[in-house]
C-alpha positions as CSV (number, residue, x, y, z in Angstrom):
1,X,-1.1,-37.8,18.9
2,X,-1.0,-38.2,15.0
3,X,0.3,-42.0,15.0
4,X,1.2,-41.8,11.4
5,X,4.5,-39.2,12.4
6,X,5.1,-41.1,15.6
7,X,9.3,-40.5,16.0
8,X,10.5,-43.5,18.7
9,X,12.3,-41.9,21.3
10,X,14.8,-45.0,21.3
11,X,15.2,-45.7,17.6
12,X,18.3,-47.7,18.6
13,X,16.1,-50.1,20.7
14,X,12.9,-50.3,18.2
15,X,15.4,-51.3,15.4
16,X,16.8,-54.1,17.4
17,X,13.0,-55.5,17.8
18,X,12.5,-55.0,14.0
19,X,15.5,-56.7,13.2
20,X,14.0,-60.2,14.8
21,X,10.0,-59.4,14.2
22,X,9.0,-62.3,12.1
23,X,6.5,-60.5,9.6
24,X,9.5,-58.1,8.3
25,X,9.6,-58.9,4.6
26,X,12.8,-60.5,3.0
27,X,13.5,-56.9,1.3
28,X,13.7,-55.7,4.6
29,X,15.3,-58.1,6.1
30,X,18.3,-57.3,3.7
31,X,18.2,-53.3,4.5
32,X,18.6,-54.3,8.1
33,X,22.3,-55.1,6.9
34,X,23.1,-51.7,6.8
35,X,22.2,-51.1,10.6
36,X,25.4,-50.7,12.5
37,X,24.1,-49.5,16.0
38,X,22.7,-52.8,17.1
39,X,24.2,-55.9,17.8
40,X,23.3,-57.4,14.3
41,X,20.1,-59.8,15.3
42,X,18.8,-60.0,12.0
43,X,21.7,-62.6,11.3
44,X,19.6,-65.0,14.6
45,X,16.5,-65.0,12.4
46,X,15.0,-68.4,11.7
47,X,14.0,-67.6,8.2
48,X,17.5,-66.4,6.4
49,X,17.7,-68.3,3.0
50,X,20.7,-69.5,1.8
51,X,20.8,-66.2,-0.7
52,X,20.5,-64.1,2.3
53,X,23.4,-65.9,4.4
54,X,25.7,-65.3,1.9
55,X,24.9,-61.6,1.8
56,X,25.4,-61.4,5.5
57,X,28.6,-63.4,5.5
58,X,29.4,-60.8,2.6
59,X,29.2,-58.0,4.3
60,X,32.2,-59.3,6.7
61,X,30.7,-56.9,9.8
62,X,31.9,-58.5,13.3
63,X,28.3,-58.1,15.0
64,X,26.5,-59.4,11.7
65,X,28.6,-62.6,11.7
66,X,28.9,-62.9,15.2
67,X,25.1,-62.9,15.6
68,X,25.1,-65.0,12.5
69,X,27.3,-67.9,13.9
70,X,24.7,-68.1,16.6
71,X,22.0,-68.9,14.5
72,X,21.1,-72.4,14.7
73,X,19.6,-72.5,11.5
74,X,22.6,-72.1,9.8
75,X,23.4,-74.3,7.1
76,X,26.8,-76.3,7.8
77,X,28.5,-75.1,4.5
78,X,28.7,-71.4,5.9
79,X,29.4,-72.7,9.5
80,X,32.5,-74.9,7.9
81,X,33.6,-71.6,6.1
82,X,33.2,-69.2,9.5
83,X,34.9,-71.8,11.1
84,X,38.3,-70.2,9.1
85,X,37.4,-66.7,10.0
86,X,40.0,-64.6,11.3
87,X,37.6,-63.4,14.1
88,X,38.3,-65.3,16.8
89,X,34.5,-64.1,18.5
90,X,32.8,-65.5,15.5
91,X,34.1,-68.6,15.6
92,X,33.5,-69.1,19.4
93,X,30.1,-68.2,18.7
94,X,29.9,-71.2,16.4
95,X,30.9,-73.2,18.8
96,X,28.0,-72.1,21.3
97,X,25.4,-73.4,19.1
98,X,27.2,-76.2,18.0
99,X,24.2,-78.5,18.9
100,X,23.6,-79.2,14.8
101,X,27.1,-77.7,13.9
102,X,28.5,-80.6,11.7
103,X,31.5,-82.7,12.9
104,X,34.2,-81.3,10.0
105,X,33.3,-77.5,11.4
106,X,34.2,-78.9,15.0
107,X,37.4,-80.6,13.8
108,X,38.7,-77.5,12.5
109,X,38.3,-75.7,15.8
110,X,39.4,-78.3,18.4
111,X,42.9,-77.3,17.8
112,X,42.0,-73.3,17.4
113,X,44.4,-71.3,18.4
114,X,42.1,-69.0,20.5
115,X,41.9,-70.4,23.9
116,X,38.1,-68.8,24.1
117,X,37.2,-70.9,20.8
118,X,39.2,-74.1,22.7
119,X,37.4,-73.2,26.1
120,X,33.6,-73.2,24.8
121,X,34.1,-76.6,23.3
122,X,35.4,-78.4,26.7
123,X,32.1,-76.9,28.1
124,X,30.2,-78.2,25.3
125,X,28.1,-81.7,25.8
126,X,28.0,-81.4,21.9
127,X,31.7,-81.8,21.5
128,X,32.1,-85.4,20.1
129,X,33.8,-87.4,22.9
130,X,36.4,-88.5,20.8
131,X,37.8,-84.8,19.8
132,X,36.4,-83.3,23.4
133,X,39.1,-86.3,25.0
134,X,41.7,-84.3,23.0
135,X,41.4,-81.5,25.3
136,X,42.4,-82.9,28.4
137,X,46.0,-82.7,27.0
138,X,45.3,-78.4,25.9
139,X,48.6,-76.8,26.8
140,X,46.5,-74.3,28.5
141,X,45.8,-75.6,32.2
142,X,42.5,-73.1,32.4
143,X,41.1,-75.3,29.3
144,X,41.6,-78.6,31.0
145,X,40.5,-77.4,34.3
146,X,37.5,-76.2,32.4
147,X,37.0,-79.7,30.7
148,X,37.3,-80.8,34.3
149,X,34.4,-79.3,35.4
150,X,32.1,-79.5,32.5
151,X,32.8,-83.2,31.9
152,X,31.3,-85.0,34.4
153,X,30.9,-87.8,32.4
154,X,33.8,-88.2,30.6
155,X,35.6,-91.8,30.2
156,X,37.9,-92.9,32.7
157,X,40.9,-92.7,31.1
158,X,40.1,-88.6,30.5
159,X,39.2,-88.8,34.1
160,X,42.3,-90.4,34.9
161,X,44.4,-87.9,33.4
162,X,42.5,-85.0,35.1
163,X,42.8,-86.5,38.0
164,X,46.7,-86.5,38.1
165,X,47.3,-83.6,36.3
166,X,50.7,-82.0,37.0
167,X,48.6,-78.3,37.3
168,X,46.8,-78.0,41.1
169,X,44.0,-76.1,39.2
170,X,43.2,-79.2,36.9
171,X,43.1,-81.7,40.0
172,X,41.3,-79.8,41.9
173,X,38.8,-79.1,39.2
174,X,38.6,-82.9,38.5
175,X,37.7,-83.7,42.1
176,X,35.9,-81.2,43.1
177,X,32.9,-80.5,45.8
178,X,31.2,-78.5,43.0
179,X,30.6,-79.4,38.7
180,X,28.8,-77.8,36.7
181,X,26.6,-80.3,35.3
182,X,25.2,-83.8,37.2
183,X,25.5,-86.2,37.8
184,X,29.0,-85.4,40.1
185,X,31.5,-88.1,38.8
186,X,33.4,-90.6,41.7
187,X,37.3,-91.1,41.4
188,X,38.4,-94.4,40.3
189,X,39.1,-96.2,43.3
190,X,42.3,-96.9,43.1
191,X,43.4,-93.1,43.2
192,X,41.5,-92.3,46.0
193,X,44.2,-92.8,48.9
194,X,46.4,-90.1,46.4
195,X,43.4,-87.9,46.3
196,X,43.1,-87.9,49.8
197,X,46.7,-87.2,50.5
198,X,46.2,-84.0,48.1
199,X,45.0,-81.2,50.2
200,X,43.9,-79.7,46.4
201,X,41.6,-82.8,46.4
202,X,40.8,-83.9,50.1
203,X,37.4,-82.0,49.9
204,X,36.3,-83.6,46.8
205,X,37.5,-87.3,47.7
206,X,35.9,-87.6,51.1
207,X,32.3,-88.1,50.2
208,X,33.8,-90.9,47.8
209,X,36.1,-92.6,50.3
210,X,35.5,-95.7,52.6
211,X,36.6,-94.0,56.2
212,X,37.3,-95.3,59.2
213,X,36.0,-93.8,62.6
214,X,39.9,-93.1,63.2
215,X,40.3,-91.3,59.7
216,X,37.0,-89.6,60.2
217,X,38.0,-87.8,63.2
218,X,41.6,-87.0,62.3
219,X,40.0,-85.5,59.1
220,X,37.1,-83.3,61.3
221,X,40.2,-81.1,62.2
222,X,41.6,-80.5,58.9
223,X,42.5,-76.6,58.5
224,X,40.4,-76.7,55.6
225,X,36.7,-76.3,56.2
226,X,35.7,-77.5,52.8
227,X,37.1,-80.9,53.9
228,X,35.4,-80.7,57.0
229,X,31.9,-80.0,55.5
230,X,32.8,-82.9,53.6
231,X,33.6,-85.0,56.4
232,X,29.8,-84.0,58.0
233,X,28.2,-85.0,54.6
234,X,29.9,-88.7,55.1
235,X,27.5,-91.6,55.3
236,X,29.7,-93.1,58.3
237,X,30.2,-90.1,60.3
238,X,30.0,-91.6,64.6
239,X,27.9,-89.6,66.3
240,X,30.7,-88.1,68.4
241,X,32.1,-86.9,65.0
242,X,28.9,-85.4,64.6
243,X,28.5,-83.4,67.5
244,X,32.1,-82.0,67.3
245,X,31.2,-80.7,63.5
246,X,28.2,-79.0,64.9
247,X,29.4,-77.0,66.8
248,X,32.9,-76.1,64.3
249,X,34.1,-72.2,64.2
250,X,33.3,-72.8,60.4
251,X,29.4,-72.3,59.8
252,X,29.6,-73.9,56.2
253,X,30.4,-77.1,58.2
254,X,27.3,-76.9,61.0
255,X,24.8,-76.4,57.7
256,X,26.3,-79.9,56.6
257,X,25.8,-81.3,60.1
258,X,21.7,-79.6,59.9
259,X,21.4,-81.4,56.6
260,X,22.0,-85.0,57.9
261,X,18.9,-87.6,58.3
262,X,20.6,-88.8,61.5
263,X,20.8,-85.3,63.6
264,X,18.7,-85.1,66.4
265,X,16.5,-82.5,66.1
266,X,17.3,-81.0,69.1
267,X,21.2,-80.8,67.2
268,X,19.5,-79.6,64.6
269,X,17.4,-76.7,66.1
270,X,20.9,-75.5,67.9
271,X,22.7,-75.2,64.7
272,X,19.8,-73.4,63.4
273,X,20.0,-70.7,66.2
274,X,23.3,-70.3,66.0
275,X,23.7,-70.2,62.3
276,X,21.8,-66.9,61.9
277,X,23.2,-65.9,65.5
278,X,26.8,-65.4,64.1
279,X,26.4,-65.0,60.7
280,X,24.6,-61.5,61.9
281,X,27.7,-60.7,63.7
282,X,30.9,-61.9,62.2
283,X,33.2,-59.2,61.6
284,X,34.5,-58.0,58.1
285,X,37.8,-59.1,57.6
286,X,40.6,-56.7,58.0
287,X,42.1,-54.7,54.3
288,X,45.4,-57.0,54.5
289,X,43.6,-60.2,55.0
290,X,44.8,-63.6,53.0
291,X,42.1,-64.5,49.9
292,X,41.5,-67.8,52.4
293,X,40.4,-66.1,55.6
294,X,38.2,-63.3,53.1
295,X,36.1,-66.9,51.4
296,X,35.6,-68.1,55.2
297,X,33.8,-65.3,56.0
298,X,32.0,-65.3,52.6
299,X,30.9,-68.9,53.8
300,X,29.9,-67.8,57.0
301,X,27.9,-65.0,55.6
302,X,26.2,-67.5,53.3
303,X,25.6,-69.6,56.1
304,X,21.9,-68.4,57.2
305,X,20.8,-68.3,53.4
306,X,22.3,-72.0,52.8
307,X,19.8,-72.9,55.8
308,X,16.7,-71.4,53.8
309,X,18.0,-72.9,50.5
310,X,19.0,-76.5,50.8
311,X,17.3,-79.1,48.8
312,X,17.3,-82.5,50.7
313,X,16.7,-85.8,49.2
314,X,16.2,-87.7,51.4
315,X,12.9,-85.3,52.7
316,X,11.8,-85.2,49.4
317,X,11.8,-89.1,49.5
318,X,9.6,-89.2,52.5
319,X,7.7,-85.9,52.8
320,X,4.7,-86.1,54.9
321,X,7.2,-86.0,58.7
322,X,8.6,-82.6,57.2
323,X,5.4,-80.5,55.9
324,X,4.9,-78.4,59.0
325,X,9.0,-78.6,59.7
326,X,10.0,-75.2,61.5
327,X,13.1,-74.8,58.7
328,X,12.0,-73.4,55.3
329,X,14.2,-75.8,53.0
330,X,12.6,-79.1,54.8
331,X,9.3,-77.5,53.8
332,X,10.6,-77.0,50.4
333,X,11.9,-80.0,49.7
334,X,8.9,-81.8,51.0
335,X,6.9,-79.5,48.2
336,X,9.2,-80.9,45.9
337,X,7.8,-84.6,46.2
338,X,4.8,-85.6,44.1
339,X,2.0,-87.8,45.0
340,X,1.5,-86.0,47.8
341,X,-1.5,-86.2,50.0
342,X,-4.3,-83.2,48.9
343,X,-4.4,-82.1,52.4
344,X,-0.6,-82.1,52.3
345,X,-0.6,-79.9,48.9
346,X,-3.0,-77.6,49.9
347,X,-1.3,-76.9,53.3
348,X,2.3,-76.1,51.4
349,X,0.3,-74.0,48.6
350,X,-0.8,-71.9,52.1
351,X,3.2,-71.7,53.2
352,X,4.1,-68.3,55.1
353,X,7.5,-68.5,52.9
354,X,6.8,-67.8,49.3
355,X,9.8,-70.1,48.2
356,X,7.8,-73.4,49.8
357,X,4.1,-72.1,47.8
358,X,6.3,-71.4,44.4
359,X,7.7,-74.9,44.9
360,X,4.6,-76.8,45.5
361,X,2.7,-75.1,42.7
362,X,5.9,-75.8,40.3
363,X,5.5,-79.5,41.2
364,X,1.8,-80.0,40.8
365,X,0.5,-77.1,39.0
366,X,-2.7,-79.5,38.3
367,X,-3.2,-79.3,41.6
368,X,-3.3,-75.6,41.9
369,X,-7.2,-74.5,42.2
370,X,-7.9,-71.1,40.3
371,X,-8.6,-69.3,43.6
372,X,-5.3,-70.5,44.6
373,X,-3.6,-70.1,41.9
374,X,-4.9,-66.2,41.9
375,X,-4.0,-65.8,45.7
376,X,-0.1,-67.7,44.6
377,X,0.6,-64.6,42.3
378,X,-1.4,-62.0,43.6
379,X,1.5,-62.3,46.5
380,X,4.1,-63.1,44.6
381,X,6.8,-60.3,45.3
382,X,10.1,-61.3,44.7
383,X,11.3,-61.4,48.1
384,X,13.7,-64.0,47.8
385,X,16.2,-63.4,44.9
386,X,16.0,-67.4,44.7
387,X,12.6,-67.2,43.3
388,X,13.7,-64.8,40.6
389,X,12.6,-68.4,38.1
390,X,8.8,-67.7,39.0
391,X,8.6,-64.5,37.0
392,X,9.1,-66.1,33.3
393,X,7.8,-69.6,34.4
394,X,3.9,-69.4,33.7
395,X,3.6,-72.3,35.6
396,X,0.0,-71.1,36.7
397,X,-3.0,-70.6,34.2
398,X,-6.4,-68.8,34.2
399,X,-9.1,-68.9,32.2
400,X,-9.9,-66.2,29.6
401,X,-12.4,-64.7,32.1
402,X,-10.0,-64.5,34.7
403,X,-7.4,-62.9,32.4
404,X,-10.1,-60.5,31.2
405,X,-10.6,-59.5,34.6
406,X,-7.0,-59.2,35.7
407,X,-7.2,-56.1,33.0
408,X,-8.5,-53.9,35.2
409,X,-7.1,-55.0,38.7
410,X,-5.3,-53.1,40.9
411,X,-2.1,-54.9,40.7
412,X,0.0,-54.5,38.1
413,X,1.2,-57.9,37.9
414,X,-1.6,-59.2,37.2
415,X,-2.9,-56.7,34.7
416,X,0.4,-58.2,33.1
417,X,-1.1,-61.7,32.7
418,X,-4.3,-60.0,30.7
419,X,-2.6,-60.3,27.5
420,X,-2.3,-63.9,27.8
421,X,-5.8,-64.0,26.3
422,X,-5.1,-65.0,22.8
423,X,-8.6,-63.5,22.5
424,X,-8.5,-59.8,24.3
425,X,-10.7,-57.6,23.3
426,X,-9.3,-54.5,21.3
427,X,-10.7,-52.9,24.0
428,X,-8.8,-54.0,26.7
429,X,-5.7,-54.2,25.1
430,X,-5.6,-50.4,24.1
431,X,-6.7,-49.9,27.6
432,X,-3.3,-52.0,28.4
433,X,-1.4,-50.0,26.0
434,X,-1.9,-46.8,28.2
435,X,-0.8,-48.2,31.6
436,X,1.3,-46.8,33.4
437,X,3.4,-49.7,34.7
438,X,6.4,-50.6,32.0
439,X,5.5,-54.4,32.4
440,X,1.8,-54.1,31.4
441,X,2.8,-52.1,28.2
442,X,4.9,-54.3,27.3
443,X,3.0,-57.6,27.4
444,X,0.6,-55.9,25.4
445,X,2.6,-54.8,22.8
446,X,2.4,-57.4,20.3
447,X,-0.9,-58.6,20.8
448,X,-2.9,-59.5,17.9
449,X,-5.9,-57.6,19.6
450,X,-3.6,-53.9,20.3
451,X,-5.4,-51.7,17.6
452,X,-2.9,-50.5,14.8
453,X,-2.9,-47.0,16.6
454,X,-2.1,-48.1,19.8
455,X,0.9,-50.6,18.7
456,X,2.3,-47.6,17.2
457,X,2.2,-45.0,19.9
458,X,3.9,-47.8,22.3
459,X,6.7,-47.3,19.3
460,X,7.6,-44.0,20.9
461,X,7.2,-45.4,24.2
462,X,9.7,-44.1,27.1
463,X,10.5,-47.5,28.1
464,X,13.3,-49.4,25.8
465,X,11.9,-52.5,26.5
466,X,8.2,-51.4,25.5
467,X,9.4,-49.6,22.3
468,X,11.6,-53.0,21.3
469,X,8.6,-54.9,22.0
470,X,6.8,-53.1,19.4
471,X,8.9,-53.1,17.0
472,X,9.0,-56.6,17.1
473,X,5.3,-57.0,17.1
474,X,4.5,-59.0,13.7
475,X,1.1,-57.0,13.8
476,X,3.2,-53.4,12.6
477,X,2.1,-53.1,9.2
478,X,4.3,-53.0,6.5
479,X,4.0,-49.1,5.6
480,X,5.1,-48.5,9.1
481,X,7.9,-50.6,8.7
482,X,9.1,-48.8,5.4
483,X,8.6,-45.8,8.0
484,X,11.0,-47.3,10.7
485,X,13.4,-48.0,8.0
486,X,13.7,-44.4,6.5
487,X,14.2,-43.0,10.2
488,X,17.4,-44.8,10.6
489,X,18.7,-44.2,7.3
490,X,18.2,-47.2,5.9
């Protein structure tokens, strides 16, 4: 193949990693305005000068700005100015970077009219608490449920207001079984008893509430089963509580009971079996069922995964009893303790269940010999969609002679990790260049090492991702650049 007349098969895709590769010179960077088939990326670049901003903010294009409000090397004079754009996307977008956005940019936007501009900045921890407080009195209920959930942390006044909003939504947002951010706040106490009494906000107020044995059991029969999962989290829960909740039509509520310190293991083993007994056989719900019966089932489907998933503190704590526990998530949550014996690491690094060896070699990757750390990835298949972390983490490393010699192995993983090598020979990387697994071409691609002809047959690559890769590779040389740029008409 003549590499000089190489025609990408995805131009679309190839422009889009030209557009962010960091060698394109500024004369190129500014015929990259003209590109109307991406979604503008040369407006993220780290490098724009002022000169160039203005050019961009010239051409008045919705993708250009848009992509150009995310940049977080945007000087605060243009982010003031997008801030009064008509187009409400763009100035949401500022407000999604609005980690160094400047405080008079902000000011203008708290009161946008565009709920979606309003929205991002109650989920922003970079709102300045004085004009975030502002938005617990939004006219729009989504925005202050939204603030609800996001602000964990807020003062207690804004809490206060949350919590007693006139909108169910809002309360129940405000005291809530799930936030999106930690710490989870507690209601002042003085509102608990209302919170309680709310059945919007009995699931969120248990865990927070002083309880009698009395109260306890009256609220283990609550027709919600969010409460009752609640009530087999609480600290005070009498054993005969207990043993009623284990065994409750609702299998959301047993996985609370299997997570408890105090549950016999025998208890414990039972809700186990029956977990992933009737979770296998529930029935679908019928066409003309009510939204609540539909997210019981959902829950009960979940059930048998929540078993494999839980993370438990109190294990973590004190690790060593749970190491060889017969349940997955004791085993991982043991891995998740450091200090731990070598003997202790070394057995969890061994796990049958890849989730436990993932989480053990994420908590002591010093601990990880090479052999080990080969045998961890070498097996590493995805299998659970809750490892899905592992596959961009590079937790694990290998010396150059162990990345050299992935190169040629049989698994194409690995032959992935050969590139690492800031150092690969030419050889190995053109060798790389012609595999036929997408995920090895593409880790290749914009190696320092890929010879010039190799980088640009992987232009023309059938893979998107591959082609993009190249095209971003700051090892294209500048002729072949200038060639890019002609094909697309610019």
């Amino acid at each position: 193949m003549d590499t000089d007349s190489v025609t990408p098969v995805h131009l679309d895709t190839v422009m889009n990693g030209l557009a962010t590769n960091p060698a394109l010179p500024p004369s190129m960077v500014r015929r990259m305005f003209g590109w109307r088939r991406g979604w503008g990326q040369v407006a993220r670049r780290p490098d724009l000068t002022e000169d160039i901003v203005a050019e961009i903010v010239a051409t008045d294009d919705h993708w250009l700005l848009h992509s150009l409000a995310l940049n977080d090397r945007l000087p605060d004079r243009f982010r003031i100015r997008l801030a009064a754009h008509r187009d409400e996307g763009v100035r949401a977008a500022l407000v999604m970077c609005a980690e160094t956005a400047p405080r008079e940019m902000l000011e203008q936007l708290i009161d946008d009219p565009d709920p979606h501009v309003r929205e991002y900045l109650a989920r922003s921890a970079h709102t300045p608490p004085g004009l975030r407080a502002r938005l617990a009195s939004d006219p729009d209920p989504k925005i202050r449920a939204v603030l609800a959930r996001h602000w964990t942390q807020a003062p207690e006044a804004v809490r206060r207001v949350l919590l007693t909003d006139p909108e169910a939504t809002v309360r129940a947002a405000a005291c809530s079984t799930y936030f999106a951010h930690g710490p989870h706040p507690t209601p002042p106490s003085d509102l608990l008893p209302a919170l309680l009494a709310d059945p919007v906000t009995r699931a969120g107020a248990v865990i927070h509430s002083v309880l009698d044995e009395d109260t306890l059991q009256r609220l283990a029969g609550d027709p919600n089963s969010e409460v009752r999962a609640q009530v087999a989290r609480h600290p005070d829960l009498p054993p005969s509580v207990r043993a009623v909740l284990a065994v409750d039509p609702a299998l959301n509520v047993r996985v609370k009971v299997f997570a408890r310190p105090d549950t016999s293991e025998h208890e414990r083993a039972q809700i186990h079996t029956s977990v992933h007994e009737l979770s296998r056989s529930i029935p679908d719900p019928s066409d003309d069922a009510d939204d609540e019966t539909v997210e019981q089932w959902m829950r009960n489907c979940f059930a048998a995964t929540e078993l494999r998933i839980l993370r438990l503190p109190w294990v973590t704590a004190d690790p060593l009893p749970h190491i060889d526990s017969p349940y997955v998530s004791f085993r991982v949550s043991a891995a998740a303790a450091e200090d731990l014996p070598a003997d202790a690491v070394a057995r969890l690094l061994d796990d049958e269940e890849e989730i436990v060896r993932l989480t053990m070699a994420h908590t002591a990757p010093h601990l990880v010999a090479p052999e080990t750390a080969e045998d961890i990835e070498r097996r590493y298949r995805r299998r659970d969609k809750f490892t899905f972390w592992w596959d961009k983490a590079e937790v694990l490393t290998f010396s150059p002679e162990t990345l050299r010699r992935f190169a040629t192995d049989p698994e194409p993983r690995l032959r992935s990790f050969a590139p690492r090598d800031p150092d690969l020979p030419p050889a190995l990387a053109e060798q790389l260049a012609r595999d036929p697994e997408e995920q090895v071409r593409r880790a290749v691609a914009p190696h320092r090492s890929l010879p010039v002809p190799s980088l640009l047959r992987l232009l023309a690559d059938p893979s998107e991702h591959v082609a993009e890769a190249a095209g971003a590779s700051p090892f294209l040389p500048v002729e072949h650049m200038e060639r890019l740029l002609t094909l697309a008409g610019l």
